[in-house]
C-alpha positions as protocol buffer text, in pm:
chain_id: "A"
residue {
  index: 1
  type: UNK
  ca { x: 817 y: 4789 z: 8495 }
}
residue {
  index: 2
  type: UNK
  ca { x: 969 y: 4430 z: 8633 }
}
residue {
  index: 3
  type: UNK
  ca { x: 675 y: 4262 z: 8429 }
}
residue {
  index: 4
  type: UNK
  ca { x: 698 y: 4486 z: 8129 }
}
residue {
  index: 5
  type: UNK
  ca { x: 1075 y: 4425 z: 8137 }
}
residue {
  index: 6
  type: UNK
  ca { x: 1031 y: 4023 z: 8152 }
}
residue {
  index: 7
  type: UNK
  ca { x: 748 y: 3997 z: 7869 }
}
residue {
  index: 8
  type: UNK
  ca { x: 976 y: 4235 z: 7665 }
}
residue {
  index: 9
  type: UNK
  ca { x: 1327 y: 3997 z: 7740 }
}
residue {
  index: 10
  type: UNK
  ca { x: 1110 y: 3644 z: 7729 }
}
residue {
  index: 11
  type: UNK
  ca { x: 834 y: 3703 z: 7458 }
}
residue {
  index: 12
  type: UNK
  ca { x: 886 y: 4012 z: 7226 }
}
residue {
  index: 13
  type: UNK
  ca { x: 1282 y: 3997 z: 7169 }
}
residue {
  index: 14
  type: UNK
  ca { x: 1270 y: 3637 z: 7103 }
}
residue {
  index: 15
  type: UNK
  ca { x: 959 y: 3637 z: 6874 }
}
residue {
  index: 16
  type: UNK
  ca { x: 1140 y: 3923 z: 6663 }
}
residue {
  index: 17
  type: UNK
  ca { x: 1444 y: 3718 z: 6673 }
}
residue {
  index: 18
  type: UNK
  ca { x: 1265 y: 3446 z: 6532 }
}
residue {
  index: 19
  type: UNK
  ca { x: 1082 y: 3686 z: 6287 }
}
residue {
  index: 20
  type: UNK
  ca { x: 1434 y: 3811 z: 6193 }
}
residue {
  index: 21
  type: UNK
  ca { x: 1576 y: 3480 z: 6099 }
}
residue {
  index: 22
  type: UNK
  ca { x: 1254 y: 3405 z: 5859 }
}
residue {
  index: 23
  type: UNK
  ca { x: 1399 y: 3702 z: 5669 }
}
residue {
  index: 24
  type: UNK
  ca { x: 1769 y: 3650 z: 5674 }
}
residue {
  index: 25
  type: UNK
  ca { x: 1863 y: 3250 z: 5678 }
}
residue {
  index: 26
  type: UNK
  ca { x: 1996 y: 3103 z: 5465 }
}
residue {
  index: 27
  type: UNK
  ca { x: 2046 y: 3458 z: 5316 }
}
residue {
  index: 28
  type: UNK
  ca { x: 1812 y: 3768 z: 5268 }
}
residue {
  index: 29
  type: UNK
  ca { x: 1459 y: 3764 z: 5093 }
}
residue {
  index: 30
  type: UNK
  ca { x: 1150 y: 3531 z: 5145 }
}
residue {
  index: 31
  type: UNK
  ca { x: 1216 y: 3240 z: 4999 }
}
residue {
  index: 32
  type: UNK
  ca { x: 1149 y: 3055 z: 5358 }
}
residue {
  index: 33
  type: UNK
  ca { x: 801 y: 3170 z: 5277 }
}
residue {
  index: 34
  type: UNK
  ca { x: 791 y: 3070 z: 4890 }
}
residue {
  index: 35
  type: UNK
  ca { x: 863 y: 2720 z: 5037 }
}
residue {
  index: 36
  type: UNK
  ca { x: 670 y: 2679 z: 5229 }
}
residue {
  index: 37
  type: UNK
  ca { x: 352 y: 2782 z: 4971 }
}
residue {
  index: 38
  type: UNK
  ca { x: 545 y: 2622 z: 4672 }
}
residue {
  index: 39
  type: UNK
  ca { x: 618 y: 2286 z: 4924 }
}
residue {
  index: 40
  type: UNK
  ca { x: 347 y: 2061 z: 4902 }
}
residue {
  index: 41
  type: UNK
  ca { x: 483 y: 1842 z: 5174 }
}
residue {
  index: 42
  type: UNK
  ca { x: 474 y: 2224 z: 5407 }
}
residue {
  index: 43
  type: UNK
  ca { x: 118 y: 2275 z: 5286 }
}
residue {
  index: 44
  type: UNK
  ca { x: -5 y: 1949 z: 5381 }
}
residue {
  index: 45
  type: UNK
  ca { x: 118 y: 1970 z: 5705 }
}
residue {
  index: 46
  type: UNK
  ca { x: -73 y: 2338 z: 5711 }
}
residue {
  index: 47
  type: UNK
  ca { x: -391 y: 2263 z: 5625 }
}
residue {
  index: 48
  type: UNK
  ca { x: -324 y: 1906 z: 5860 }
}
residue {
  index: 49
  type: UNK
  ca { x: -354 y: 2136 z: 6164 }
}
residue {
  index: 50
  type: UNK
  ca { x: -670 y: 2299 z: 6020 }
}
residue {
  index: 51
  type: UNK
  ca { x: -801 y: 2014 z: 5989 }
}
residue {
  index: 52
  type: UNK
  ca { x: -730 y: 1868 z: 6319 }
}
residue {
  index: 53
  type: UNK
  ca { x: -808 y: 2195 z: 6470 }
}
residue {
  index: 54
  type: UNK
  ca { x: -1188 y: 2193 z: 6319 }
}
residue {
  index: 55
  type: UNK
  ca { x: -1199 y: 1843 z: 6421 }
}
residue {
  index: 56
  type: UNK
  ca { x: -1093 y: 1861 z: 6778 }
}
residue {
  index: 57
  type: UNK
  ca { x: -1312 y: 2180 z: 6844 }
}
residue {
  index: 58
  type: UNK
  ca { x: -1652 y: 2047 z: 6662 }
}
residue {
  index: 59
  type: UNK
  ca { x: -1563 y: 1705 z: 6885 }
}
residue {
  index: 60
  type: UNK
  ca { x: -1538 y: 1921 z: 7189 }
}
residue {
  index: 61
  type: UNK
  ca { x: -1851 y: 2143 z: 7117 }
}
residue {
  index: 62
  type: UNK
  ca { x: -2059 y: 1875 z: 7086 }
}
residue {
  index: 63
  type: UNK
  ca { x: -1969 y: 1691 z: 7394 }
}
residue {
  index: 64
  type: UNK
  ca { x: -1904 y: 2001 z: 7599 }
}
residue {
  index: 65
  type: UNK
  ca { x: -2247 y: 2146 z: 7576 }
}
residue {
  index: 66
  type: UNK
  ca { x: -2445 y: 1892 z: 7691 }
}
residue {
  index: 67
  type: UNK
  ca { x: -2234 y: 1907 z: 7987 }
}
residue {
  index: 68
  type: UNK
  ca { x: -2212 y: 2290 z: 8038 }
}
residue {
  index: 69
  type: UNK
  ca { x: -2602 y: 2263 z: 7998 }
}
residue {
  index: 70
  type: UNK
  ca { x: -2614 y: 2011 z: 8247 }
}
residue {
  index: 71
  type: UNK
  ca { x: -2406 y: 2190 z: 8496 }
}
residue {
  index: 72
  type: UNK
  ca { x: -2629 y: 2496 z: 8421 }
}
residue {
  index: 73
  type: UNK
  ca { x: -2944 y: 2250 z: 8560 }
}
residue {
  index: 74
  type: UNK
  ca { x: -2807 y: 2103 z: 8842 }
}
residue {
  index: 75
  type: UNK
  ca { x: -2804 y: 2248 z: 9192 }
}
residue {
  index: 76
  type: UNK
  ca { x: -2564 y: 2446 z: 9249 }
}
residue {
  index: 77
  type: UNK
  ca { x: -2390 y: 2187 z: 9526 }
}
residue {
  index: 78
  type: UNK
  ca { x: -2396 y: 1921 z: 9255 }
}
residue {
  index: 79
  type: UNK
  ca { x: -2318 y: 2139 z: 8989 }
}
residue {
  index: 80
  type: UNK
  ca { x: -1960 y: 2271 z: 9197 }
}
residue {
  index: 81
  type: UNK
  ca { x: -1846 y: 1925 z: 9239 }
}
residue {
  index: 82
  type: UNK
  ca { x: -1904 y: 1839 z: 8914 }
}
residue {
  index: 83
  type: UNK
  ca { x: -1746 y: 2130 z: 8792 }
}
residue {
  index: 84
  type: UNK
  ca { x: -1445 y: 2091 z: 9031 }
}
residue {
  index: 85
  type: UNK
  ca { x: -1393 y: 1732 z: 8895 }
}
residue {
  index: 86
  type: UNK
  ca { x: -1412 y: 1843 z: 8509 }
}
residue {
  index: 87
  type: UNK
  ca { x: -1152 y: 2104 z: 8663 }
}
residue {
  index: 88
  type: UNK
  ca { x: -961 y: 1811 z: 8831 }
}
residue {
  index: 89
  type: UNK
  ca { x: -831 y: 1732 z: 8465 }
}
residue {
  index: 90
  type: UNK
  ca { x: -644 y: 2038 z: 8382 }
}
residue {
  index: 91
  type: UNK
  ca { x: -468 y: 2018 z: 8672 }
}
residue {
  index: 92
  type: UNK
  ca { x: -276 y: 1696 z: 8594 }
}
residue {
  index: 93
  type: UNK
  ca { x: 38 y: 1663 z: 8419 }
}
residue {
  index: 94
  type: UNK
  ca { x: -34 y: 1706 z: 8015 }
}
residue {
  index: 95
  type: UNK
  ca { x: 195 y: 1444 z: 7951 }
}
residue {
  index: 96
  type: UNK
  ca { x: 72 y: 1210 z: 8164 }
}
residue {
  index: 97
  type: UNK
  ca { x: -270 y: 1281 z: 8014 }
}
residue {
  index: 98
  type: UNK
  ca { x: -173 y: 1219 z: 7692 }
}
residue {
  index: 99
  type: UNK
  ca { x: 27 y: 865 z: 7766 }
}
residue {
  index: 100
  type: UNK
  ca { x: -263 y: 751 z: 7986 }
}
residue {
  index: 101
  type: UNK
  ca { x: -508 y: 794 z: 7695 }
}
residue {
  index: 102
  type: UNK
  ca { x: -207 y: 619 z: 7462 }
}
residue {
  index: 103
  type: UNK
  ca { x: -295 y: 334 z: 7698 }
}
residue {
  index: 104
  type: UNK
  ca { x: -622 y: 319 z: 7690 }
}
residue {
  index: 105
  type: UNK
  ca { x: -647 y: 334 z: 7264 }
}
residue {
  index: 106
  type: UNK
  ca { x: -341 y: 136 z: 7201 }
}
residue {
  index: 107
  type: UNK
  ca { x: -505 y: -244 z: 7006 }
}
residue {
  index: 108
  type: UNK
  ca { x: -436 y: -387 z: 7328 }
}
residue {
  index: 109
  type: UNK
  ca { x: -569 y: -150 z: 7591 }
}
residue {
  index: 110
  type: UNK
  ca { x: -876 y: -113 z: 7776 }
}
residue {
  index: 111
  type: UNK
  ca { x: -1123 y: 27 z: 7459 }
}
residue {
  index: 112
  type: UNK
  ca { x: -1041 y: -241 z: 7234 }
}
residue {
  index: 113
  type: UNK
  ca { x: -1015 y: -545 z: 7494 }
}
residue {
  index: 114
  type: UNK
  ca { x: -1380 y: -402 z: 7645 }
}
residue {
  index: 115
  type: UNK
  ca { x: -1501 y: -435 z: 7273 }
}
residue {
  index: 116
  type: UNK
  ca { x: -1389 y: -787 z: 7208 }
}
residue {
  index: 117
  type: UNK
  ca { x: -1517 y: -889 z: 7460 }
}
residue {
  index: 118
  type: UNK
  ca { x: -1818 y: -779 z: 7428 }
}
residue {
  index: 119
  type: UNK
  ca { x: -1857 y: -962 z: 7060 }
}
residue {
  index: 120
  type: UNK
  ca { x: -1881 y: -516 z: 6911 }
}
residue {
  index: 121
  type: UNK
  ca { x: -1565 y: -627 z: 6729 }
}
residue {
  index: 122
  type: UNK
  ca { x: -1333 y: -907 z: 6606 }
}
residue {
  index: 123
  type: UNK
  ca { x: -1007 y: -736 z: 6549 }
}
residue {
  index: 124
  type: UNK
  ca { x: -886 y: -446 z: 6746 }
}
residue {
  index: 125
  type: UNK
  ca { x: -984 y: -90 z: 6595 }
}
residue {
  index: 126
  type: UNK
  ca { x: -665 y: 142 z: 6462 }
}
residue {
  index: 127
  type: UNK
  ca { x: -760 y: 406 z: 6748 }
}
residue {
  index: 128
  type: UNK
  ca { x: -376 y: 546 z: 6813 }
}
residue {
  index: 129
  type: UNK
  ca { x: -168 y: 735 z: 6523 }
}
residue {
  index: 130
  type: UNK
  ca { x: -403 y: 821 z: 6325 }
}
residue {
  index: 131
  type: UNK
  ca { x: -685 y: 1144 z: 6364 }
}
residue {
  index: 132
  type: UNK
  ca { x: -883 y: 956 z: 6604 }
}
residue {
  index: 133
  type: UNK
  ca { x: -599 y: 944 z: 6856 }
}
residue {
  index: 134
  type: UNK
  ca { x: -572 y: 1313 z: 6806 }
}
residue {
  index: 135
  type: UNK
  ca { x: -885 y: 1427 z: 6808 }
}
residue {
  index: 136
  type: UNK
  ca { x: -1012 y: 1171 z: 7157 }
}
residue {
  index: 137
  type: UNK
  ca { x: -664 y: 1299 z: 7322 }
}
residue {
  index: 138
  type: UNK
  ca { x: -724 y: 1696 z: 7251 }
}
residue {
  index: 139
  type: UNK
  ca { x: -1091 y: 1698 z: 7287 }
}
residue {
  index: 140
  type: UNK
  ca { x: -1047 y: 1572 z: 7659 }
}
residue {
  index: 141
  type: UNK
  ca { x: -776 y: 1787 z: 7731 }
}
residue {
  index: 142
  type: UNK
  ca { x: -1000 y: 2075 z: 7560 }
}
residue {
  index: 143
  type: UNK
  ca { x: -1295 y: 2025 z: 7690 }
}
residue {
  index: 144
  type: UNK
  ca { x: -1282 y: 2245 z: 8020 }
}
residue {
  index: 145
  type: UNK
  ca { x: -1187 y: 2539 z: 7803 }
}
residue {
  index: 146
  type: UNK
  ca { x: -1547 y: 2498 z: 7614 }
}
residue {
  index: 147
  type: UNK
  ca { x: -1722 y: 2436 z: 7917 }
}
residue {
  index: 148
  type: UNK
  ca { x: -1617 y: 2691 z: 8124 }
}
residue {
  index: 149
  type: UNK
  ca { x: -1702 y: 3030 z: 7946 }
}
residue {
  index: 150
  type: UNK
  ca { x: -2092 y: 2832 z: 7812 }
}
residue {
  index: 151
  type: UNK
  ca { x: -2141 y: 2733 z: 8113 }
}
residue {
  index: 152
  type: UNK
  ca { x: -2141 y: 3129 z: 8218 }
}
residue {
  index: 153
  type: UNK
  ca { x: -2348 y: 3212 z: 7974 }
}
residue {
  index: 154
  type: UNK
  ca { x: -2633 y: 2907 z: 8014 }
}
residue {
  index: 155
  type: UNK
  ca { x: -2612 y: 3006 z: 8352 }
}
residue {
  index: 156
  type: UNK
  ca { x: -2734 y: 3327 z: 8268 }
}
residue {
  index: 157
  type: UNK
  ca { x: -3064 y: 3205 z: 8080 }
}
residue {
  index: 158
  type: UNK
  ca { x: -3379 y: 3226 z: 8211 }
}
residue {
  index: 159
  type: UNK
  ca { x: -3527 y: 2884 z: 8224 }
}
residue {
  index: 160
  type: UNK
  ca { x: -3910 y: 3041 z: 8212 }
}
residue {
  index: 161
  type: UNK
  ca { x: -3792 y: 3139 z: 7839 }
}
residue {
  index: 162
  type: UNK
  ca { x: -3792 y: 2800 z: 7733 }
}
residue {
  index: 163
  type: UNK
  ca { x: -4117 y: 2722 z: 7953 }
}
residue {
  index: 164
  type: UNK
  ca { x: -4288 y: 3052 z: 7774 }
}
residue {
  index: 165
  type: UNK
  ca { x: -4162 y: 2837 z: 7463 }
}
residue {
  index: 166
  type: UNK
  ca { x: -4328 y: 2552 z: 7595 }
}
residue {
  index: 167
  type: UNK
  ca { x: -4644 y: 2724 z: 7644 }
}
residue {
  index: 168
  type: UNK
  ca { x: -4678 y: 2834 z: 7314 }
}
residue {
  index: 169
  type: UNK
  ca { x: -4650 y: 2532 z: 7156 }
}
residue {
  index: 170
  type: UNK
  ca { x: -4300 y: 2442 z: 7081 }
}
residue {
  index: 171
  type: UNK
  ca { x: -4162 y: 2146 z: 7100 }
}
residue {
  index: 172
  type: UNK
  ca { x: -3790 y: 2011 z: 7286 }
}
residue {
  index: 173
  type: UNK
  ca { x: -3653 y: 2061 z: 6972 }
}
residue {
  index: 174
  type: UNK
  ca { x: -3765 y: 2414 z: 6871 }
}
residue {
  index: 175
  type: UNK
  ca { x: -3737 y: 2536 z: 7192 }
}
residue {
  index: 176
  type: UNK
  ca { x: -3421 y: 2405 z: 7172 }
}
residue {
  index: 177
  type: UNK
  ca { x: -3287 y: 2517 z: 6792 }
}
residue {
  index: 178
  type: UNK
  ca { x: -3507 y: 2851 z: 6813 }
}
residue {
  index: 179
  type: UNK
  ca { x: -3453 y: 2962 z: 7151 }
}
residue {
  index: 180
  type: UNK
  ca { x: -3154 y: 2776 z: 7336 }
}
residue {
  index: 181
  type: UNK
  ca { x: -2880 y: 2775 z: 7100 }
}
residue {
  index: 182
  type: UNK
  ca { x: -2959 y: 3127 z: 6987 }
}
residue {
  index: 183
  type: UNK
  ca { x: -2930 y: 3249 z: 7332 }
}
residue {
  index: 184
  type: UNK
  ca { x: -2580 y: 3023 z: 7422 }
}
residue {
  index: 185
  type: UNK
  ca { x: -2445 y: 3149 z: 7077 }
}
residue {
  index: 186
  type: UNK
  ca { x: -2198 y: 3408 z: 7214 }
}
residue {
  index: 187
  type: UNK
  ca { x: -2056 y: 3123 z: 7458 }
}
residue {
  index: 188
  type: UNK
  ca { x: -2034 y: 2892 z: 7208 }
}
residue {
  index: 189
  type: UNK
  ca { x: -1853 y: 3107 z: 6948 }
}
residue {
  index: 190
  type: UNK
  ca { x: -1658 y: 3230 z: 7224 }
}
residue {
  index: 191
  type: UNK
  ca { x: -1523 y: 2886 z: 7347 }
}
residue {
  index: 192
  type: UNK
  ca { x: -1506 y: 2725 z: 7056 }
}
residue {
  index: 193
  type: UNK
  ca { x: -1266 y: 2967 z: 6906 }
}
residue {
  index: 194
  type: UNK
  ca { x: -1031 y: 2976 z: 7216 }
}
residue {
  index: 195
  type: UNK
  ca { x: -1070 y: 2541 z: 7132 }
}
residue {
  index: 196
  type: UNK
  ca { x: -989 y: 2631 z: 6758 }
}
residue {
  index: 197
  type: UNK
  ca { x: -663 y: 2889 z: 6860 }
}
residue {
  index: 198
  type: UNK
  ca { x: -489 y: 2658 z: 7118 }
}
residue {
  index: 199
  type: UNK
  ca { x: -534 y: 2376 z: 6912 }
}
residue {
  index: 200
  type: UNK
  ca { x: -351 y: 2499 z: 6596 }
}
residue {
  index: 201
  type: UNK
  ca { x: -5 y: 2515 z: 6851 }
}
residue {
  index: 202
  type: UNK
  ca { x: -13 y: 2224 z: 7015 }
}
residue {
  index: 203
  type: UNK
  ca { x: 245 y: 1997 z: 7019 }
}
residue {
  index: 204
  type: UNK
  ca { x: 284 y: 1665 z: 7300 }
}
residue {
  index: 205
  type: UNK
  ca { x: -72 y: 1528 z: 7203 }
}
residue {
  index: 206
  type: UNK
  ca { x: -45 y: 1492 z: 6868 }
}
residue {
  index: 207
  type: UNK
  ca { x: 312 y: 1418 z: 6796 }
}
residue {
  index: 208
  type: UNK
  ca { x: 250 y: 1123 z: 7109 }
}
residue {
  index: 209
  type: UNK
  ca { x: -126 y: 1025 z: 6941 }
}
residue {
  index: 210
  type: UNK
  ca { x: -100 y: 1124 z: 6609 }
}
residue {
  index: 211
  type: UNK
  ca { x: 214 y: 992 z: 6459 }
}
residue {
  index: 212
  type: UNK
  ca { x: 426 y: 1147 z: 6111 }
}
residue {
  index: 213
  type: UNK
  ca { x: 170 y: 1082 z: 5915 }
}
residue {
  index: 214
  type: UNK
  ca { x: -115 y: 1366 z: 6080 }
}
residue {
  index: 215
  type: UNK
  ca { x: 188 y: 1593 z: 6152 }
}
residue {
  index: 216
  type: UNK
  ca { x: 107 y: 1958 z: 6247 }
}
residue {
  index: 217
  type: UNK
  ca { x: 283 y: 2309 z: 6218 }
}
residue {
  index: 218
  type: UNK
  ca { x: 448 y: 2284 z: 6566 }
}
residue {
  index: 219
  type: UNK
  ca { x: 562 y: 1947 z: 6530 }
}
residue {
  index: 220
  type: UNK
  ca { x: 726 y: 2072 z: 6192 }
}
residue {
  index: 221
  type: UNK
  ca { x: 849 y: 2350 z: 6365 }
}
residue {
  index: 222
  type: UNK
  ca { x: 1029 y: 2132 z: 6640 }
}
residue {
  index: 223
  type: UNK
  ca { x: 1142 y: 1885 z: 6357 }
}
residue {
  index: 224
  type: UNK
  ca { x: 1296 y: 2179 z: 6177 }
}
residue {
  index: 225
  type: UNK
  ca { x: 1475 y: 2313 z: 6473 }
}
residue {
  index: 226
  type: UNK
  ca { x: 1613 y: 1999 z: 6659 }
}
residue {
  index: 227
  type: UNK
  ca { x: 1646 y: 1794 z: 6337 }
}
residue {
  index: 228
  type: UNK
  ca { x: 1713 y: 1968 z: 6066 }
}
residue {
  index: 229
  type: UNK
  ca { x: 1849 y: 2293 z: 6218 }
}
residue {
  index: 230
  type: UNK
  ca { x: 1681 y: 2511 z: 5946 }
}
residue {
  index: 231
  type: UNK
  ca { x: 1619 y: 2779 z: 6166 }
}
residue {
  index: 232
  type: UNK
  ca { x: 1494 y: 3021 z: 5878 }
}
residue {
  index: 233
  type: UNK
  ca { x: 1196 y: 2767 z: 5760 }
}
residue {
  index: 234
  type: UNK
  ca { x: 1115 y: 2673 z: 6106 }
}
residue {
  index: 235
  type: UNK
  ca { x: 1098 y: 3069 z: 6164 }
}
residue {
  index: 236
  type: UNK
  ca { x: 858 y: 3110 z: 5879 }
}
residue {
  index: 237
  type: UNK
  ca { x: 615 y: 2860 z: 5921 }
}
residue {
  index: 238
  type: UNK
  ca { x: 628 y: 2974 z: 6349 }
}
residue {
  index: 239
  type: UNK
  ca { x: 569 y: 3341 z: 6200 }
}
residue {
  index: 240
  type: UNK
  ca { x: 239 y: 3222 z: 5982 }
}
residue {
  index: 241
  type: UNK
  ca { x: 109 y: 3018 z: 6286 }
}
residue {
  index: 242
  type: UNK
  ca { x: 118 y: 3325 z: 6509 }
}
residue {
  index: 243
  type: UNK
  ca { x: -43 y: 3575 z: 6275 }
}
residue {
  index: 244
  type: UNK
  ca { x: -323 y: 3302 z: 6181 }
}
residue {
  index: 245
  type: UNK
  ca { x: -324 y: 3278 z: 6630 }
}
residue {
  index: 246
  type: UNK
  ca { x: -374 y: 3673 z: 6638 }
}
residue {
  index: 247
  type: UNK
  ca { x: -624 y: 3705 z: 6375 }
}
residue {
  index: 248
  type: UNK
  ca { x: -843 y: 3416 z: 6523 }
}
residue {
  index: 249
  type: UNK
  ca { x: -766 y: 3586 z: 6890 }
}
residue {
  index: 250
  type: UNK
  ca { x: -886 y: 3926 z: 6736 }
}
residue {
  index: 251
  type: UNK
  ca { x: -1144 y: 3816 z: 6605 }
}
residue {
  index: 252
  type: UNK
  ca { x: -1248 y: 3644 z: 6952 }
}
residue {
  index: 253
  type: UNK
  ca { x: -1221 y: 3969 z: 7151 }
}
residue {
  index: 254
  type: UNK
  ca { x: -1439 y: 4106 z: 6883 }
}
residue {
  index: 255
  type: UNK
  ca { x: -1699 y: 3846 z: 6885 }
}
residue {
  index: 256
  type: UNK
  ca { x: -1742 y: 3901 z: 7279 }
}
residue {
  index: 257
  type: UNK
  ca { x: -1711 y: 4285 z: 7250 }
}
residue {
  index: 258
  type: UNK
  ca { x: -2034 y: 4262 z: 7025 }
}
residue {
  index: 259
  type: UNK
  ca { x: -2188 y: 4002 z: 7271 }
}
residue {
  index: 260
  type: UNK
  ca { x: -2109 y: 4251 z: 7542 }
}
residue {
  index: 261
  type: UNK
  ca { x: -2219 y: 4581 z: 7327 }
}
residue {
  index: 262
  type: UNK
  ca { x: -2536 y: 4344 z: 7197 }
}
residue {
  index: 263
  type: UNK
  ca { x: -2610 y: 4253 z: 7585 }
}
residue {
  index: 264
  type: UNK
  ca { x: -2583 y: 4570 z: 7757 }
}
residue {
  index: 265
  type: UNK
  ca { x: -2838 y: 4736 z: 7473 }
}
């Protein structure tokens, strides 16, 4: 009852507060919501965080399974310290994530110096407000989510498959496109989409990496609120970010229910 009491005087009340306000400010109808479709400005911001979203979690798929794969391979001594130092990243302050890797990408930090000096480059690369910031910033701080549930289910794969694969003929790469990937599917889907939902919300990383002009919906929402104190619009556009959140979430329990139905069968 405590707990059922606090989610219901912390999360619900507020959110229908919030859903409330969409409705009623400035006055009654939806014409928070007509803006925001007719706005073009509101709709670039929109599909912005789509955007960045697909970005981030493609980035973080592609550099998170090699590594869940190789923690799946190493013994298992190896593979818990290696583990506990990818964990060793969530555990630090977000913000001082995010200004540390502000540091590093700025023209002047250690990236662009390393590259000059190395004769890669002449000038130093644009690597901070803009979608590169973003998407090096989130995919780090992403990456453990990824990792975490493939790494389960590599785990779980019998290596003599892909020696039976072997056998027969097939090369690294079939074994690894026909056999492999189809088997770490689930985990991939799984963790990808948990990349995809958290990334449409967040805030400190892009607004510090990103800038005004790859704004997303939650910086909009903040600007709304603290700047512009349009508290229906800001409503509205936090109301269509949390049903596009549930429907991706729902679809994610229903993607590892069928993995879970598929794998008991």
């Amino acid at each position: 009852m405590p707990a059922l009491l606090l989610l219901l005087l912390f999360f619900v009340l507020p959110v229908v507060s919030l859903l409330l306000r969409s409705f009623t400010e400035p006055q009654l109808g939806v014409q928070n919501y007509a803006e925001l479709i007719a706005g073009g400005s509101y709709l670039r911001v929109l599909g912005n965080t789509f955007l960045v979203a697909a970005v981030v979690t493609a980035v973080t798929v592609a550099v998170g399974f090699p590594v869940a794969w190789l923690l799946a391979l190493l013994p298992r001594g190896w593979s818990a310290l290696l583990f506990g130092v990818l964990l060793l990243s969530m555990w630090t302050n977000l913000l001082a994530r995010t200004y540390a890797w502000m540091i590093l990408l700025q023209r002047t930090g250690l990236i662009n110096r390393t590259l000059m000096q190395l004769g890669l480059i002449d000038t130093p690369l644009a690597l901070v407000n803009n979608l590169v910031g973003v998407t090096v910033g989130m995919s780090y701080i992403m990456l453990p989510f990824l990792v975490m549930p493939l790494h389960t289910t590599l785990r779980n794969i019998d290596p003599s498959i892909l020696r039976a694969a072997a056998i027969c003929g097939a090369t690294r790469w079939q074994a690894f496109a026909r056999v492999l990937l189809p088997l770490a599917l689930p985990g991939i889907a799984s963790g990808a989409l948990m990349v995809f939902v958290m990334s449409l919300g967040y805030f400190v990383t892009p607004a510090l990496l990103g800038g005004t002009s790859h704004m997303m919906l939650a910086e909009l929402i903040a600007q709304l609120v603290q700047s512009l104190l349009d508290w229906g619009l800001a409503g509205a556009a936090a109301v269509v970010l949390m049903t596009v959140t549930l429907g991706l979430y729902a679809l994610q329990l229903r993607l590892v229910d069928g993995a879970g139905s598929r794998g008991g069968r």
